[in-house]
VEXVO-207927 format. One record per residue: residue number from 1; residue in three letters; z, y, x of N, C-alpha, C, O in turn. Coordinates in Angstrom, 2 decimals. Each point is the difference from the previous one (the first is absolute). Last residue first. Example, Ala and Ser with C-alpha at 12.3 -4.5 7.8 and 13.67 -1.06 7.14 Angstrom:
<rs>
 kero votor     n.w     n.v     n.u    ca.w    ca.v    ca.u     c.w     c.v     c.u     o.w     o.v     o.u
    2   ser    7.08   -2.25   12.85    0.06    1.19    0.82    0.73    1.09   -0.77    0.17    1.11    0.51
    1   ala   -0.24   -6.83   -0.22    0.00    1.19   -0.89    0.00    1.20    0.90    0.66   -0.02    1.04
</rs>
This chain:
<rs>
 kero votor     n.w     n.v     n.u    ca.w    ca.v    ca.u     c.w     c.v     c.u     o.w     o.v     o.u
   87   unk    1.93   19.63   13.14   -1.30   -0.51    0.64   -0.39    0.52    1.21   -1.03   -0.39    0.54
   86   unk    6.31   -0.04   -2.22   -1.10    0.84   -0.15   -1.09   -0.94    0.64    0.19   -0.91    0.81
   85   unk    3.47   -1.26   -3.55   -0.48    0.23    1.50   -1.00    0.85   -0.10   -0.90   -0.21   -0.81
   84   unk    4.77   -1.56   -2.73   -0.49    1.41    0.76   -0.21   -0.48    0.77    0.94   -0.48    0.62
   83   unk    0.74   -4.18   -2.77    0.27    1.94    0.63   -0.96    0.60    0.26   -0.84   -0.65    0.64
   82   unk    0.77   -3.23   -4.59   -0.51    0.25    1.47    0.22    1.18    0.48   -0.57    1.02   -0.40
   81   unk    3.21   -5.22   -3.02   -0.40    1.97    0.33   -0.54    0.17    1.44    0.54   -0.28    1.07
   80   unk    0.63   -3.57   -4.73   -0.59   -0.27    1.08   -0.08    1.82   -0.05   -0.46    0.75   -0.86
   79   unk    4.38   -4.53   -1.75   -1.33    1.11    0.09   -0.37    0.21    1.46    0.65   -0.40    0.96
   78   unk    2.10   -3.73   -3.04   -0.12    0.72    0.90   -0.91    0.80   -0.54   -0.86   -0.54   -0.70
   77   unk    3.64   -3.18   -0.95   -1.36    1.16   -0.68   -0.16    1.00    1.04    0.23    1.11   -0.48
   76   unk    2.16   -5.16    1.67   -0.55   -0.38   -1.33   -1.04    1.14   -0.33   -1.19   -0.13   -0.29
   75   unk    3.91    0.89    3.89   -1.06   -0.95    0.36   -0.74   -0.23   -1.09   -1.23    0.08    0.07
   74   unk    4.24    4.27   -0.61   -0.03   -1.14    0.28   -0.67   -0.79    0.16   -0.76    0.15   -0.95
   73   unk   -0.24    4.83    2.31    0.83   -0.94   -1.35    0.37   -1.13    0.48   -0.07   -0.21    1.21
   72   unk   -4.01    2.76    1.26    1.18    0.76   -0.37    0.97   -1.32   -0.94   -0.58   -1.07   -0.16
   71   unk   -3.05    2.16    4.44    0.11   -1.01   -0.90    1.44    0.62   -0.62    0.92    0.48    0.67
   70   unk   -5.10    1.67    2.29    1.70    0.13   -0.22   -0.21   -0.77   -1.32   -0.83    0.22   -0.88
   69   unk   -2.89    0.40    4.98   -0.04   -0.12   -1.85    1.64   -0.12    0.59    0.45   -0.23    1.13
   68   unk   -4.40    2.59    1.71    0.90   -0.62    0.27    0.58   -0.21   -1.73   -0.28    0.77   -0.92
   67   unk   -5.15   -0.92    2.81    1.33    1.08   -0.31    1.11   -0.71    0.08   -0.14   -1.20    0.25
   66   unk   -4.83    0.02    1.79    1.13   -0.43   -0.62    0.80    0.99    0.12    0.21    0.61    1.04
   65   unk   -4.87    1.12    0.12    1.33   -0.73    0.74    0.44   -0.40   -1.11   -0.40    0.65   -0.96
   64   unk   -4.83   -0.54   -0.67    1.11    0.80    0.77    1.34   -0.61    0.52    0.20   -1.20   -0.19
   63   unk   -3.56   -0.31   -2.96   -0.59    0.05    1.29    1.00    1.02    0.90   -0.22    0.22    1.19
   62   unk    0.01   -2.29   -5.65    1.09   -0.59    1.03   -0.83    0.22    1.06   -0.33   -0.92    0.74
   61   unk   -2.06    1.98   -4.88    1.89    0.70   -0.22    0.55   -0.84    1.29    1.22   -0.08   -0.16
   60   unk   -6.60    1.84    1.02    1.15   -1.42   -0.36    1.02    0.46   -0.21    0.48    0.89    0.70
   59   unk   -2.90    3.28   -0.75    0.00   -1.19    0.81    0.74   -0.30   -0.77    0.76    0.53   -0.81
   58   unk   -1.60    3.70   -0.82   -1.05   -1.34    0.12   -0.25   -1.44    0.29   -0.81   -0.84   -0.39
   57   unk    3.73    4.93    1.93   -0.63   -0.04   -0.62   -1.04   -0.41   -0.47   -1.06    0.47    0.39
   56   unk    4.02   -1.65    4.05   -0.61    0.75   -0.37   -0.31    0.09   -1.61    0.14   -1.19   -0.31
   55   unk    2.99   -1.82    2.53   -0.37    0.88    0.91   -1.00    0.87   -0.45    0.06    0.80    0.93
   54   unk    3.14   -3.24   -4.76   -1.11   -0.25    0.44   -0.15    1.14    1.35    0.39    1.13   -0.29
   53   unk    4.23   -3.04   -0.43   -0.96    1.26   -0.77   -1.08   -0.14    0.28   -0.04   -0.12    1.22
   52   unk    3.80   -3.91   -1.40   -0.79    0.71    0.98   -0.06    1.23   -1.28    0.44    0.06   -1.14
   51   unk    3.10   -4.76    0.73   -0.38    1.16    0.05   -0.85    0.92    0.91    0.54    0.23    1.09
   50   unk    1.04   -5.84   -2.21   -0.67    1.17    0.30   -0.36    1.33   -0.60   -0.88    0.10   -0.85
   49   unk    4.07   -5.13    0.16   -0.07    1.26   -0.44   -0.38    1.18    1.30    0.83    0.62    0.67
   48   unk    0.31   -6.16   -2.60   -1.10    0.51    0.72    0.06    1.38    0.09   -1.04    0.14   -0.63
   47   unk    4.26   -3.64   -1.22   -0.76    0.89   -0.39   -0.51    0.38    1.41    0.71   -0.12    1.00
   46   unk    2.03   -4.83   -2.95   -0.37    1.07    1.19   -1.03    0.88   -0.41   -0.96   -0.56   -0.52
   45   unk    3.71   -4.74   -0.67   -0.92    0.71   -0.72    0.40    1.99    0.78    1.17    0.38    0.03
   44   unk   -0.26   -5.51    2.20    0.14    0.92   -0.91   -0.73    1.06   -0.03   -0.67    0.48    0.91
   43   unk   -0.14   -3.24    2.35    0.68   -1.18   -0.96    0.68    1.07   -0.59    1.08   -0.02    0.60
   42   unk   -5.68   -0.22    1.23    0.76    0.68    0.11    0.78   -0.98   -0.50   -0.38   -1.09   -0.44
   41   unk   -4.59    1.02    0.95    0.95   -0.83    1.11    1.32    0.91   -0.14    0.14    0.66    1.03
   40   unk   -3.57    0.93   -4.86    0.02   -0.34    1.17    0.65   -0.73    0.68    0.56   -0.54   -0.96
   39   unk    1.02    3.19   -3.75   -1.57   -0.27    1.13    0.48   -0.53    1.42    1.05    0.22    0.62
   38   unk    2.04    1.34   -4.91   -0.02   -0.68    1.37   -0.85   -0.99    0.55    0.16   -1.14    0.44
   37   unk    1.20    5.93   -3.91   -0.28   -1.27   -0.08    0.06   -0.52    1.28    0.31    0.80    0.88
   36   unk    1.53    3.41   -4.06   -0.46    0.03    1.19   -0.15   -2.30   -0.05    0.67   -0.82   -0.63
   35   unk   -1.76    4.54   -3.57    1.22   -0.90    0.98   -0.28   -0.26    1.22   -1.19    0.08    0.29
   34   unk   -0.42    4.75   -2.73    0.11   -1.38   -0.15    0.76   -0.93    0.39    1.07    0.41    0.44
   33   unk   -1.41    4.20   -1.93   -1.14   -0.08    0.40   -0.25   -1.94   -0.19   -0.67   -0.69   -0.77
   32   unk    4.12    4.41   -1.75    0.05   -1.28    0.78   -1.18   -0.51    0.09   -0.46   -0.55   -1.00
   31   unk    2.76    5.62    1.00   -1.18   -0.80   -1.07    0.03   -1.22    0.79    0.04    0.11    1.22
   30   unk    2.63    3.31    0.11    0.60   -0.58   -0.42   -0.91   -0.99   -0.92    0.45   -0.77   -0.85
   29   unk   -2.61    5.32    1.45    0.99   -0.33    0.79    1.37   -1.07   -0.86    0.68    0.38   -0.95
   28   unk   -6.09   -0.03   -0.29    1.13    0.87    0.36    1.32   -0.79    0.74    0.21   -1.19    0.23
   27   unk   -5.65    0.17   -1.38    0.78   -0.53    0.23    1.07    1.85    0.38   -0.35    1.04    0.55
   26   unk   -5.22   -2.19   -2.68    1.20    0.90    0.99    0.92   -0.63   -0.07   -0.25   -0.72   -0.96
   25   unk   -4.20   -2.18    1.26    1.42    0.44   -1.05    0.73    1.03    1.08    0.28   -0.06    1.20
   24   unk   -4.57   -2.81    0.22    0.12    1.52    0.12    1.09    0.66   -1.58   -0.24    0.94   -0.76
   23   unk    0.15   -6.53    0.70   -0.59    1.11    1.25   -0.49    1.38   -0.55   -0.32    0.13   -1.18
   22   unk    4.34   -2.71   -0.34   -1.27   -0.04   -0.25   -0.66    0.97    0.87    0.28    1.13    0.38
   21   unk    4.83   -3.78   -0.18   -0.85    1.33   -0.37   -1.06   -0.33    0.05   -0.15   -1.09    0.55
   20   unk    3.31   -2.29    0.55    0.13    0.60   -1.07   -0.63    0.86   -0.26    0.02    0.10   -1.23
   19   unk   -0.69   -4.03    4.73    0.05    1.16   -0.11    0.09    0.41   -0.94   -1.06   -0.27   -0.56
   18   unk    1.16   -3.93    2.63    1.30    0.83   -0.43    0.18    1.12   -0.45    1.07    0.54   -0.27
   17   unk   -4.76   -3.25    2.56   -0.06   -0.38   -0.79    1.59    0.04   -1.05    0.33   -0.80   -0.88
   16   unk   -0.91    2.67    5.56   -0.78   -0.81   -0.51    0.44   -0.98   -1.28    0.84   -0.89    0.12
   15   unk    1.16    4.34    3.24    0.05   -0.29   -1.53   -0.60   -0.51   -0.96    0.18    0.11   -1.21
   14   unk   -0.30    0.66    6.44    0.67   -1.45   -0.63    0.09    0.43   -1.60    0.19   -0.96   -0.75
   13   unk   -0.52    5.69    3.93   -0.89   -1.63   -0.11    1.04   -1.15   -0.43    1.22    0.10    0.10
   12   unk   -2.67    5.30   -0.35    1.03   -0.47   -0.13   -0.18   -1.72    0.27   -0.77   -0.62   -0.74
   11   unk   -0.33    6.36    1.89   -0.27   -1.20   -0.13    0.95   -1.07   -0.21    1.11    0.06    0.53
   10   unk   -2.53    4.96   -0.69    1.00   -1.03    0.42   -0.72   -0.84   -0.44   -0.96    0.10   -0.77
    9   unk   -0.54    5.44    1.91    0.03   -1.38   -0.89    0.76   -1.23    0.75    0.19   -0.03    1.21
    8   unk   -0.29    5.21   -1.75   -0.16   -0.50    0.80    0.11   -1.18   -1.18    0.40   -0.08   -1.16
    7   unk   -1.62    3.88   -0.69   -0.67   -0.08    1.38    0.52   -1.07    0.90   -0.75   -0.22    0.95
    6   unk    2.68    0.16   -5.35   -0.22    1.75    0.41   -0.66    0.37    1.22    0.24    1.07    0.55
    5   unk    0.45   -5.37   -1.60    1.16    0.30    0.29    0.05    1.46   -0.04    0.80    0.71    0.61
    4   unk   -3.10   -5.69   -2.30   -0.51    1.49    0.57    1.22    0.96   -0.26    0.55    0.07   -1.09
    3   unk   -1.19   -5.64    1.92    0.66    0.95   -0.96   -0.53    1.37    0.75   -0.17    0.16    1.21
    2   unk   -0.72   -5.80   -1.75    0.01    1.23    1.11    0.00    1.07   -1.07   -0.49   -0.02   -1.13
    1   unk    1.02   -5.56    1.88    0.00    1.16   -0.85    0.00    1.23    0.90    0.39    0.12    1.16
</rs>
């Protein structure tokens, strides 16, 4: 899943086939996107979570540096807030 962030975009991986929202749905704060699931050679279930700004206008939403993300709440519902990085 990938979320448009007011310019920066996230990313979200493993919610494969957990996902509660519909693609291009506005979603608000505290909206339950999805469950987190457990793809792959893992032995529990694990989120994936990229944040970039596209490097230029136009470009790929993950063509730019990785931003830094602050995980907030409890494990169960954590929110995802991407700090202020100037471009």
């Amino acid at each position: 899943m990938i979320l448009d962030c007011g310019g920066v975009h996230v990313l979200l991986a493993h919610l494969a086939g957990n996902v509660r929202v519909a693609r291009f749905e506005h979603v608000t704060m505290r909206t339950v996107l999805g469950l987190v699931g457990n793809f792959g050679n893992t032995s529990k279930p694990h989120l994936h979570v990229h944040a970039r700004r596209p490097s230029a206008a136009g470009r790929e939403p993950f063509s730019g540096d990785p931003l830094p993300i602050r995980l907030a709440g409890p494990s169960s519902s954590a929110t995802i807030e991407s700090k202020g990085v100037s471009s």
